[in-house]
PyMOL CGO cylinders between C-alpha atoms (Angstrom):
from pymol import cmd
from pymol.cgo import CYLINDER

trace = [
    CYLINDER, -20.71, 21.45, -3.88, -20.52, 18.59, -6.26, 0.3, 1, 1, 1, 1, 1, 1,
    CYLINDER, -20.52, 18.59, -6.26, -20.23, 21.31, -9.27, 0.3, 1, 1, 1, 1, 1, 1,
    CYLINDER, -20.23, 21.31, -9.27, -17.08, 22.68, -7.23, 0.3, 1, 1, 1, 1, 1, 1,
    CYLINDER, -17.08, 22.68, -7.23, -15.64, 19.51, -7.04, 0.3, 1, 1, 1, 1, 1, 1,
    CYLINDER, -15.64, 19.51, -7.04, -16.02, 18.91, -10.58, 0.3, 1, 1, 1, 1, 1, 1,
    CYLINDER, -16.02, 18.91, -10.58, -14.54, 21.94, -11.45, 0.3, 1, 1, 1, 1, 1, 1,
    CYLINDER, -14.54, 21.94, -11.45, -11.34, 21.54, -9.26, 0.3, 1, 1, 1, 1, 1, 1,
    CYLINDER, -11.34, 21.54, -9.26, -8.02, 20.07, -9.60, 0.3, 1, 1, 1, 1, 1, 1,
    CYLINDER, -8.02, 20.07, -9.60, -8.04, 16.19, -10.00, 0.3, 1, 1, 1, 1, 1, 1,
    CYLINDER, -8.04, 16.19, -10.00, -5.52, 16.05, -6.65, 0.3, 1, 1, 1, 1, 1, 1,
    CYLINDER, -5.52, 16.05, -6.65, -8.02, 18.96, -4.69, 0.3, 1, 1, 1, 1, 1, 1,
    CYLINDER, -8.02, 18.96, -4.69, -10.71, 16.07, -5.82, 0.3, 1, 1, 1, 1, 1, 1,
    CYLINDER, -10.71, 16.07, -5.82, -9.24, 13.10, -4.61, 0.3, 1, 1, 1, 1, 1, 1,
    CYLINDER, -9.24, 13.10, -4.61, -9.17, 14.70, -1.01, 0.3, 1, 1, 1, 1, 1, 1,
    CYLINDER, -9.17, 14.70, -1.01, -12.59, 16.27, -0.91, 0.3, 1, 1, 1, 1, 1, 1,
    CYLINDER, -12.59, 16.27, -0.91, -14.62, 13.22, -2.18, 0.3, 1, 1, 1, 1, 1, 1,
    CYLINDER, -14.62, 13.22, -2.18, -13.40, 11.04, 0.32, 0.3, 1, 1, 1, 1, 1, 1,
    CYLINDER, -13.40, 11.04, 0.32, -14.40, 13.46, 2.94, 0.3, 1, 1, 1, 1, 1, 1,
    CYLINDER, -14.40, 13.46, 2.94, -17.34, 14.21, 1.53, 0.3, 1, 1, 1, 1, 1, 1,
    CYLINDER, -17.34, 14.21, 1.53, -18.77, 10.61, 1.60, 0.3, 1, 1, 1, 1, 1, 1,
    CYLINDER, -18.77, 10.61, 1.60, -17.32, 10.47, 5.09, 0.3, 1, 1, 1, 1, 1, 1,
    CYLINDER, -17.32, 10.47, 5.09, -19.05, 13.56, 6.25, 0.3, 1, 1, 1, 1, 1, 1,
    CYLINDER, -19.05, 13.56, 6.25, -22.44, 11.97, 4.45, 0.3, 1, 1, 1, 1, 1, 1,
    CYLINDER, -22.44, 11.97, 4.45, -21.54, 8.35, 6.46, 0.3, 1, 1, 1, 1, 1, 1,
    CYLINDER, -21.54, 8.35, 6.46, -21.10, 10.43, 9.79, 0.3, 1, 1, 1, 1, 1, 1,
    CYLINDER, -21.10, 10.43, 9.79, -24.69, 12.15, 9.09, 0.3, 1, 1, 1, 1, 1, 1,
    CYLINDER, -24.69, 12.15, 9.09, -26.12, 9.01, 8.71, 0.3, 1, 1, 1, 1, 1, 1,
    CYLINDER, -26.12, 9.01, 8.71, -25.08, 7.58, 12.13, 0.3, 1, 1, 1, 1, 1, 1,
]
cmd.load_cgo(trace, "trace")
């Protein structure tokens, strides 16, 4: 995940990361 990320598009990155850490603050409720 975090390799594909790196590997994408700086705009494709700046909307996955967000959602990533939200998905990871959801888990953690």
């Amino acid at each position: 995940m975090m390799s594909f990320i790196a590997n994408s598009p700086v705009v494709l990155r700046d909307i996955m990361e967000p959602a990533f850490v939200f998905y990871v603050c959801l888990g953690t409720i």
